[in-house]
KOLROFI-793355 format. One record per residue (C-alpha): residue in three letters; x, y, z. Coordinates in steps of 0.02 Angstrom, whole numbers, plus 32768, in hexadecimal, padded with zeros to 4 digits. Example, Ala and Ser with C-alpha at 12.3 -4.5 7.8 and 13.67 -1.06 7.14 Angstrom:
ALA82677F1F8186/SER82AC7FCB8165/
REM end
This chain:
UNK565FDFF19938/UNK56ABE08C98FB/UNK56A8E0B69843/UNK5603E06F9823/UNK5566E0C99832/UNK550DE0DB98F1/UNK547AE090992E/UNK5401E0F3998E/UNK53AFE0799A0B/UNK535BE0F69A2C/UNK5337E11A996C/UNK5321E1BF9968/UNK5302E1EA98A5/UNK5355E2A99886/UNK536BE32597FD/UNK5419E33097E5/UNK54AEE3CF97CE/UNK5521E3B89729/UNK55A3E3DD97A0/UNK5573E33A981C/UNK553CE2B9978E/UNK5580E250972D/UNK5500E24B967D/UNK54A9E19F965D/UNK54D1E156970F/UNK546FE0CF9740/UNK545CE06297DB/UNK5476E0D6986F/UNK5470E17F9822/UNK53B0E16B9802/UNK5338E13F977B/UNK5317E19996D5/UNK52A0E21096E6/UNK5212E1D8964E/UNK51E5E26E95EE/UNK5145E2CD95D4/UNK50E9E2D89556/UNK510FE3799531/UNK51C5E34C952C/UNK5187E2CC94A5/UNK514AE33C9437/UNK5079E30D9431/UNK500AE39A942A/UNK4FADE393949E/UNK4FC1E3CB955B/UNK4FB7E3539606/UNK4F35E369967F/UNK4FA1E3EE96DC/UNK4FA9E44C9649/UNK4EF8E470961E/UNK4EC1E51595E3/UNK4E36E56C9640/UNK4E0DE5E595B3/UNK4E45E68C95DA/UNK4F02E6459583/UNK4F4EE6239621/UNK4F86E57D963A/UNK4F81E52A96E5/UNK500CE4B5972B/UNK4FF9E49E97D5/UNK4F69E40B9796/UNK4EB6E3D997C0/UNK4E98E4089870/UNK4E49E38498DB/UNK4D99E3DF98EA/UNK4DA1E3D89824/UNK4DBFE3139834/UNK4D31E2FA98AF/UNK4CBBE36F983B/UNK4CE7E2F897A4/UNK4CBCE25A9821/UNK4C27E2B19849/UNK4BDAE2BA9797/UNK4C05E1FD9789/UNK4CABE25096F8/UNK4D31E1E29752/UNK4CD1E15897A0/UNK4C93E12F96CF/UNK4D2BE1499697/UNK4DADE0FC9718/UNK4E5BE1269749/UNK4E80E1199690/UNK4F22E1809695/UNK4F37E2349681/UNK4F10E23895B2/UNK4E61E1D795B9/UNK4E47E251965C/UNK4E82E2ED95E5/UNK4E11E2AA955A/UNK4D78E29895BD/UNK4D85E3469625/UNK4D8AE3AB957B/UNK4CFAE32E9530/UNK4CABE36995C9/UNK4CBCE42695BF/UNK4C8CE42A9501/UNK4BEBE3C9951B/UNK4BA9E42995B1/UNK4B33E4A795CD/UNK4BA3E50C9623/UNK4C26E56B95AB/UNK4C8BE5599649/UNK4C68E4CC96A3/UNK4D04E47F96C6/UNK4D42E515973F/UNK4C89E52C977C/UNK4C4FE4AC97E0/UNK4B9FE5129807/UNK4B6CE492976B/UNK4B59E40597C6/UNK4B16E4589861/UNK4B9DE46E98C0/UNK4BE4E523990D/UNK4C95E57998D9/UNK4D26E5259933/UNK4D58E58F99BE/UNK4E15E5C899BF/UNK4E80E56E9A2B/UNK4F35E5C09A61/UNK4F8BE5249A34/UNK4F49E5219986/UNK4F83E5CE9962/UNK500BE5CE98D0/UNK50C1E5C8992E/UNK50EFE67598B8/UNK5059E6C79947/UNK5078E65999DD/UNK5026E6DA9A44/UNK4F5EE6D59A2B/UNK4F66E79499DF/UNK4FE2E75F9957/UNK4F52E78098C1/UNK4F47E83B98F8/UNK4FEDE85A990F/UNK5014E80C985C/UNK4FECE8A9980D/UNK508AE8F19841/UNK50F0E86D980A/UNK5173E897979C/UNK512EE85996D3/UNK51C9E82796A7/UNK5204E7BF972E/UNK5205E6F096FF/UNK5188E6899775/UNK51A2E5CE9716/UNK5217E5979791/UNK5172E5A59826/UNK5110E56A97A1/UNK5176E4C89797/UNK518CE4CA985E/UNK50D1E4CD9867/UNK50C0E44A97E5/UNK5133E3DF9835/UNK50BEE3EE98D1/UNK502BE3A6986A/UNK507DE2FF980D/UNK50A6E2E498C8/UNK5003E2ED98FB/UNK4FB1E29D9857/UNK5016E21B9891/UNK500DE2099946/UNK4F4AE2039918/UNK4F5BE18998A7/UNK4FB1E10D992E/UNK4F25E13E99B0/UNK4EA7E1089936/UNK4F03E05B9936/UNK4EF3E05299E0/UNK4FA3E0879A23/UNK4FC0E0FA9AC4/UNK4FC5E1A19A84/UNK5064E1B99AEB/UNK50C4E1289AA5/UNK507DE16B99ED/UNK50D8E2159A1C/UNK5180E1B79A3C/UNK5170E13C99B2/UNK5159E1E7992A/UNK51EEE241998C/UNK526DE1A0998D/UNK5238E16598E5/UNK5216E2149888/UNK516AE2619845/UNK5197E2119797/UNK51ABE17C97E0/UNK5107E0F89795/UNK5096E0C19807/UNK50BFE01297FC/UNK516FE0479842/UNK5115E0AB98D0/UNK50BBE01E9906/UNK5156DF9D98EB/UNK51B5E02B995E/UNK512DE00899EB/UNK5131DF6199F9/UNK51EFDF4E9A00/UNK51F5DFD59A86/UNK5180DF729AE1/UNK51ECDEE39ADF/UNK528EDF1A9B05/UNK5239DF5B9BB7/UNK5222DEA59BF3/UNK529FDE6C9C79/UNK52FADDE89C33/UNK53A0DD699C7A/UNK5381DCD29C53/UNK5376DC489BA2/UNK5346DCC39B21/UNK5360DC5A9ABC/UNK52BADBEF9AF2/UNK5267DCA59B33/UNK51C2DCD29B16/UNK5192DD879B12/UNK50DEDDAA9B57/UNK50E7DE589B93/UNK5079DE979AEF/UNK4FE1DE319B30/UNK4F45DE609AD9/UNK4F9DDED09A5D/UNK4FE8DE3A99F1/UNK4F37DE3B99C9/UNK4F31DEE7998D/UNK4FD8DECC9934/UNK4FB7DE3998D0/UNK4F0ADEAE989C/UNK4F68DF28986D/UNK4FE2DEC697F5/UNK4F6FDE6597A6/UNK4F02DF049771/UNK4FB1DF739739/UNK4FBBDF5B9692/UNK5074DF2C9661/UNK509DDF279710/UNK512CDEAA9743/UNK512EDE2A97BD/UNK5197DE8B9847/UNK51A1DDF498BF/UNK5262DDE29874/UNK527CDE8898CE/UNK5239DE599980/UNK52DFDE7799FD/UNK52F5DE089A67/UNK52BEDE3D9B1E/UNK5334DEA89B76/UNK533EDEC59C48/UNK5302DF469C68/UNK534EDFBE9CB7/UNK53F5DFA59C54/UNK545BDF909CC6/UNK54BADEF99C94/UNK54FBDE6D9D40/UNK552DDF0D9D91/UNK554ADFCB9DA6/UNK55D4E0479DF2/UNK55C4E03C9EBE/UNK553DDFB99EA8/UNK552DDF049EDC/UNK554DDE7C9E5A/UNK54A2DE229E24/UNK546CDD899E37/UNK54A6DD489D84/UNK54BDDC829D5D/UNK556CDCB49CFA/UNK55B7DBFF9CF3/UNK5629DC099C48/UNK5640DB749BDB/UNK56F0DB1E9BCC/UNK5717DB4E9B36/UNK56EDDC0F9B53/UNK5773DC1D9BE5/UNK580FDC819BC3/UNK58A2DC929B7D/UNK5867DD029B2E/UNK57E6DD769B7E/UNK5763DDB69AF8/UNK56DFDE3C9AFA/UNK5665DE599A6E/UNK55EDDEE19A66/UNK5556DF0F99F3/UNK54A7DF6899F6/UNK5435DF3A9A75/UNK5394DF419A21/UNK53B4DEE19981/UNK5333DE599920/UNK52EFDDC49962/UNK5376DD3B9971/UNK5401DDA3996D/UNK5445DD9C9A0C/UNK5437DCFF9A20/UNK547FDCDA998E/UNK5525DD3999CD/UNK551CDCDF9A61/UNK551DDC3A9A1A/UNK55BDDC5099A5/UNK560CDC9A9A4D/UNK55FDDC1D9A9A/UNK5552DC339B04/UNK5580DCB69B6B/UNK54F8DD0F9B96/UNK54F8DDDE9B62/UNK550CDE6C9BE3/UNK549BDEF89BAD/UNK54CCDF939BE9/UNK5476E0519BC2/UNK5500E0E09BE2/UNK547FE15C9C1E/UNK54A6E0F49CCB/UNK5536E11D9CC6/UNK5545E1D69C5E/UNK54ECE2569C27/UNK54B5E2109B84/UNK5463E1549B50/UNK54B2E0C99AF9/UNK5468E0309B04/UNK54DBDF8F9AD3/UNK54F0DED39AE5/UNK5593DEA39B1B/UNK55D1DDD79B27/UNK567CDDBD9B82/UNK56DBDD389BDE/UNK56F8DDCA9C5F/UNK56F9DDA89D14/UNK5660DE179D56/UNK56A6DE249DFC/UNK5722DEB39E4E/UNK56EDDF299DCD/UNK571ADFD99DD2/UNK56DEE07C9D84/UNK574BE0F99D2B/UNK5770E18B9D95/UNK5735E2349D85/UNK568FE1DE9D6D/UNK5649E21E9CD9/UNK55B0E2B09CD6/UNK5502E2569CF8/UNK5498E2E19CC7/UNK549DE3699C4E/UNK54BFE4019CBF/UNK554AE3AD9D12/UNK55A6E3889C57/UNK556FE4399C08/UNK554AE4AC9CA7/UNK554AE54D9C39/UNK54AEE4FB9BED/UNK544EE51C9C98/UNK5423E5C99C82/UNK53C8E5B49BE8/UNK5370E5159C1E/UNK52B6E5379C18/UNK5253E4FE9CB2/UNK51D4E4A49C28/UNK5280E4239BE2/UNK527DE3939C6E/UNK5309E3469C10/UNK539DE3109C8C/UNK53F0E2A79BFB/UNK540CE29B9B52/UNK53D7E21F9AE6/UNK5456E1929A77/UNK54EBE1FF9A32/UNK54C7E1EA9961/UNK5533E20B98D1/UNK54D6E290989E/UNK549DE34598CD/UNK5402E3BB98B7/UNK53EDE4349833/UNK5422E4FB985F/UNK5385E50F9808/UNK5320E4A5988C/UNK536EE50F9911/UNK5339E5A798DE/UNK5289E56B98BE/UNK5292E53A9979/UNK52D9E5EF99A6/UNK5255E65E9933/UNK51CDE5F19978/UNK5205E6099A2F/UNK5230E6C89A19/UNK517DE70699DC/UNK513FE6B99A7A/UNK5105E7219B08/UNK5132E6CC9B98/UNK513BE6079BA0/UNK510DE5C49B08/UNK5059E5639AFA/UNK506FE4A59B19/UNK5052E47F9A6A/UNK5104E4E19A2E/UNK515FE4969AD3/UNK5115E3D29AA5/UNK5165E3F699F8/UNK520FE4529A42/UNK5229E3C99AB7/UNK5213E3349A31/UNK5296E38599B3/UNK530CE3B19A35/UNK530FE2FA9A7A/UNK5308E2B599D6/UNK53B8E31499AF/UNK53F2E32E9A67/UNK53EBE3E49A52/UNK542AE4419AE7/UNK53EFE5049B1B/UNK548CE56D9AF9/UNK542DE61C9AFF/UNK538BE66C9B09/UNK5308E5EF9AA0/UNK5394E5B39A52/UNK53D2E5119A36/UNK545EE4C599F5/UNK549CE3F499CB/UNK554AE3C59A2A/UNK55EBE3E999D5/UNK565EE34899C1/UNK56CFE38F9A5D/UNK5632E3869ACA/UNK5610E2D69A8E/UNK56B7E2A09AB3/UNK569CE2C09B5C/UNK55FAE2659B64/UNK564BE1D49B2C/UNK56DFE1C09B9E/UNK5764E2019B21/UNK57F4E27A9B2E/UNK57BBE3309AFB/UNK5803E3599A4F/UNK57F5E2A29A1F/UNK57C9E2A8997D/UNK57E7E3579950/UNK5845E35798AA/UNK57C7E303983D/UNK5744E34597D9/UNK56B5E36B984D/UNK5642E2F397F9/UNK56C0E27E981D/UNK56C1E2A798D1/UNK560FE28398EF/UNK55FDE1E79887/UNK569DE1A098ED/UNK5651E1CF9983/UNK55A7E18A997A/UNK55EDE0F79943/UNK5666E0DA99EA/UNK5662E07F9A8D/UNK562AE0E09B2E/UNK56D7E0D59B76/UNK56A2E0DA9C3E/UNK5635E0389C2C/UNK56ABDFD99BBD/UNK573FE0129C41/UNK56BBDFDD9CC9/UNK56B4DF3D9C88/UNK577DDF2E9C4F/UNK57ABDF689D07/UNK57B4DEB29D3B/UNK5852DE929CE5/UNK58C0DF1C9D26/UNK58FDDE9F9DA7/UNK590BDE129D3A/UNK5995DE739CB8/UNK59F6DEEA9D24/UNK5A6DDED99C9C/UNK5A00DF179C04/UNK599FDEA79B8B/UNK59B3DE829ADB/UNK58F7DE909A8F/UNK58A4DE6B99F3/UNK5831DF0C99D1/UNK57B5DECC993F/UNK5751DF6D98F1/UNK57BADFE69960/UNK5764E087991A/UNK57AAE1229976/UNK57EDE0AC9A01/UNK5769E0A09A85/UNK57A8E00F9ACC/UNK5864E0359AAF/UNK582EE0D29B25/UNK57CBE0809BA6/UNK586CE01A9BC0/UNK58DFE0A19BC9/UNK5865E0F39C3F/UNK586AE06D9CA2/UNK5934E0789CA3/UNK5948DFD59C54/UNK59E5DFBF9BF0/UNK59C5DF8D9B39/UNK5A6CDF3A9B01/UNK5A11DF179A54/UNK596EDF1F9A06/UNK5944DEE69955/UNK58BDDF739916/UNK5849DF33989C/UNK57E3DFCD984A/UNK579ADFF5979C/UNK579CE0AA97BF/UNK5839E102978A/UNK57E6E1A897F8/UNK57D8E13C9875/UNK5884E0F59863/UNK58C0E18B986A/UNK586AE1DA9907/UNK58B9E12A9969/UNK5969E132992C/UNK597AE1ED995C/UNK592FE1C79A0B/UNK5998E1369A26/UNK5A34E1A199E5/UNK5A0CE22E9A70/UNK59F3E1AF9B0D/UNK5A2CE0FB9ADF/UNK5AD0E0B29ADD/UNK5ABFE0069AA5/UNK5A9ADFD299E3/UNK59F6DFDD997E/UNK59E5DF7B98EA/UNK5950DFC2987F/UNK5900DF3D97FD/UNK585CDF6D9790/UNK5806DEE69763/UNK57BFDE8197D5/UNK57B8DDF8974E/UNK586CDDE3972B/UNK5893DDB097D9/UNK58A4DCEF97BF/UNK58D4DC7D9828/UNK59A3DC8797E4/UNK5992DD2D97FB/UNK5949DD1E98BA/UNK59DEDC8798C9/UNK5A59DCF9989D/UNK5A22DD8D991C/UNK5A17DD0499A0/UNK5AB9DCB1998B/UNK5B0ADD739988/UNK5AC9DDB99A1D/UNK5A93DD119A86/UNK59DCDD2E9A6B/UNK593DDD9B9AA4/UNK590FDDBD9B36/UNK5866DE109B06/UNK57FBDE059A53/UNK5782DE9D9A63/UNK5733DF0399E5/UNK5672DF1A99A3/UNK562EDF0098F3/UNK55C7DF729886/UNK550EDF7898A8/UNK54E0DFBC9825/UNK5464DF3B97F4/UNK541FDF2D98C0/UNK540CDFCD98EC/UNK5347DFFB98F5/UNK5358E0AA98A1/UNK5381E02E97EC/UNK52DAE00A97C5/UNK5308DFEB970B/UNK53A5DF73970D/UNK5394DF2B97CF/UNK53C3DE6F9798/UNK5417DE469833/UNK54C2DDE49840/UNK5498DDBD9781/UNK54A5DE7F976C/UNK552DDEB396F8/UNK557FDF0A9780/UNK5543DEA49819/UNK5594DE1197EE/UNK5633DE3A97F7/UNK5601DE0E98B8/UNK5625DD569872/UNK56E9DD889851/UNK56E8DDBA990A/UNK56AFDD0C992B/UNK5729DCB198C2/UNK57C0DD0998F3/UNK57A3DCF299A3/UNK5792DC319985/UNK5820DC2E9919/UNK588BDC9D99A7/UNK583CDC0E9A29/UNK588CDB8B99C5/UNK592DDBC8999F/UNK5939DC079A5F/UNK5906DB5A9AA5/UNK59A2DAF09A29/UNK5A1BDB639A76/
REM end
């Protein structure tokens, strides 16, 4: 899947460097950010922006005693969860028609006391709880917007964390649904997040075709509430997954007993040739099934890496494969963080639980959000106060930061990824480094597709010839070679002349037999496939994975699934392996 933008099943939405981005991605590299109002050019300021009348403007946003004084004098339970002008509107209505000159910032109006200052409220520029005294001393020229932003960024996270509460979610799945999705992220999206989260937790192996998710319960209730008061909300039932098992596991693990699966292939899906397809795991409703049935039933393997490395990937994979007699690669890969970066251990605070990273994106954080984390961090005397660690925590998981220093963090660089993903270090050095993380996101996790490939290292003790649709940077060209399969010849379909270029110098360095590269998936007709057939005898494997660009859940805006622009290209895979079928079986 290689040369196409990367999902992030687990749909992390991330502020991106110029040097790890390509400009106007869609699909897998995340979801415009909408812009303010501000950016828009109106006048007037949003709710985080008010001004409290002594010309300095605060943007860390309403606190949440403010909100319960304005539920208290009836403001917000007249006026609704109108959205944050009508909100604006009404607060300043408010303040010019009280008694009070300066009633918005004193609550003594309606009868209630000054709110008392709590530690974790204190602005992260003075994390400790004598920052105002000490500001004095602060140097007057020094340039505090980027904590100002930090500290803004807190409160859209909360604004909207609140805002799912108030619908009736979990507060803690509210907390993951803002970090996976992104605090610009609507509500609707939030909520749509939830539910498919939910769903893709349900143990599942059987006719999913004829399945019935029920693990929601009373909350399809709250759901259906919810959509039918959202104004311009869409009906997200098109983007239900289907349910996943859970754990991801797939029929079996490394040293682990095969499961009791019902695998009993149809006729026509027995080899020659042996075929492997692999996509997304969480994708919209009907997707996978839909694969399934132009593959001839087979029923998908869904896998997550983090079982098997130090990072998660979570795919769908349909084969012919037998599942028996595996066999992992050897050295087995890193499972947890410390054992793949060790150096990063003696920076590790003892307040990060994290043992593994999350999906492996296309993408990378800001230098600027960095250093927001490390100025935050450094003013603090001792540990920080929970509210800076919750905050620390969510953007480091959301761009699988790693501690390289004192309070300082930093994303991986492409080398470090390679190992992650099972690939030869130095892999794709010699391409632009935005090139180098968009190929890599985009990959297979080598160990589990050489996991499941191990099977037919006995079969071909000869070498294969292999039909590699969507080859990307190789991944399964790799796995093979790993394995110490032979590859006589493989046809390499790829769009991506980067790509092509980061497989034919690997195969140059380690491969002896011949690579034919094509790039368009389209132009390989059925003469065409005749013609390679004839020449070299036929395939011995058809393997490769289509874009998901239009599947992935981090494209809220274009995620059409298989009708996708991109996506369906999965129905070339398809048609070439029927055509390859045909031609194999007059021979």
């Amino acid at each position: 899947m290689a040369g196409w933008i990367s999902d992030s099943d687990d749909e992390e939405k991330f502020e991106l460097d110029t040097a790890g981005v390509v400009a106007g991605s869609i699909g897998r590299a995340g979801s415009p950010i909408a812009p303010s109002r501000n950016q828009l050019g109106a006048p007037n300021p949003g709710p985080s922006m008010l001004n409290h009348g002594d010309g300095k403007i605060n943007r860390a946003g309403p606190s949440a005693s403010l909100v319960e004084h304005f539920v208290g004098v009836g403001l917000i339970k007249e006026n609704g969860d109108g959205g944050a002008e009508s909100l604006l509107e009404l607060l300043l209505t408010y303040k010019a028609t009280s008694n009070e000159p300066s009633s918005v910032d004193n609550c003594s109006a309606s009868g209630c006391g000054p709110r008392p200052v709590d530690k974790n409220d204190v602005i992260l520029a003075n994390c400790d709880a004598q920052g105002a005294d000490k500001s004095s001393n602060k140097d007057l020229t020094s340039d505090d917007s980027s904590d100002e932003d930090f500290q803004q960024d807190m409160s859209q996270k909360d604004e909207k964390i609140e805002s799912l509460v108030r619908m009736g979610f979990p507060k803690d799945e509210a907390e993951v649904a803002v970090v996976r999705c992104g605090q610009d992220a609507p509500v609707y999206v939030l909520a749509d997040f939830i539910y498919t989260s939910e769903a893709s937790e349900d143990g599942y192996y059987g006719n999913f075709s004829e399945h019935e998710d029920n693990s929601c319960g009373g909350r399809k209730e709250k759901r259906k509430r919810f959509e039918g008061a959202e104004e311009g909300s869409r009906d997200s039932s098109s983007d239900e997954p289907m349910p996943l098992p859970n754990p991801m596991i797939g029929f079996n693990l490394p040293n682990q007993r095969l499961r009791s699966v019902d695998r009993c292939l149809p006729s026509k899906a027995i080899g020659p040739p042996f075929f492997y397809y692999e996509n997304v795991a969480i994708a919209p409703k009907g997707v996978w099934t839909k694969i399934s049935r132009l593959l001839y039933d087979i029923q998908p393997e869904f896998v997550d890496s983090r079982f098997l490395c130090a990072a998660a990937r979570k795919r769908g994979y349909i084969h012919n494969l037998p599942i028996k007699n595996r066999s992992p690669l050897l050295p087995l890969p890193p499972r947890t963080i410390f054992e793949a970066f060790p150096r990063t251990k003696k920076w590790w605070p003892t307040w990060d639980p994290r043992k593994q990273l999350n999906c492996l994106l296309t993408n990378v954080a800001k230098p600027k959000m960095m250093e927001q984390i490390h100025c935050a961090l450094a003013k603090c005397e001792g540990p920080p106060p929970r509210r800076v660690q919750k905050y620390v925590l969510e953007t480091c998981r959301e761009g699988n930061l790693v501690w390289v220093g004192l309070n300082k963090v930093a994303h991986l660089e492409p080398n470090e990824m390679e190992l992650l993903l099972g690939f030869p270090k130095d892999h794709t050095r010699g391409i632009a480094m935005t090139e180098r993380y968009k190929s890599l996101g985009n990959s297979f996790h080598v160990d589990t597709v050489a996991y499941h490939l191990s099977v037919l290292r006995d079969m071909f003790p000869h070498g294969m010839n292999v039909l590699s649709l969507f080859s990307g940077i190789g991944g399964a060209e790799v796995a093979l070679h790993r394995l110490g399969i032979r590859m006589k010849t493989v046809i390499s379909v790829e769009i991506s002349e980067v790509n092509r270029f980061v497989l034919r110098s690997w195969w140059d360095q380690t491969q002896t037999g011949t690579l034919i590269e094509i790039a368009d998936v389209q132009s390989l007709n059925s003469e065409r496939l005749e013609r390679f057939i004839s020449r070299i005898g036929g395939f011995d494997l058809v393997i490769g994975g289509s874009p998901c660009n239009n599947l992935a859940g981090r494209n809220r805006f274009s995620r059409d699934g298989l009708e996708g622009e991109h996506s369906s290209l999965f129905y070339h895979y398809s048609r070439i392996l029927d055509t390859v079928k045909s031609i194999m079986d007059r021979k």
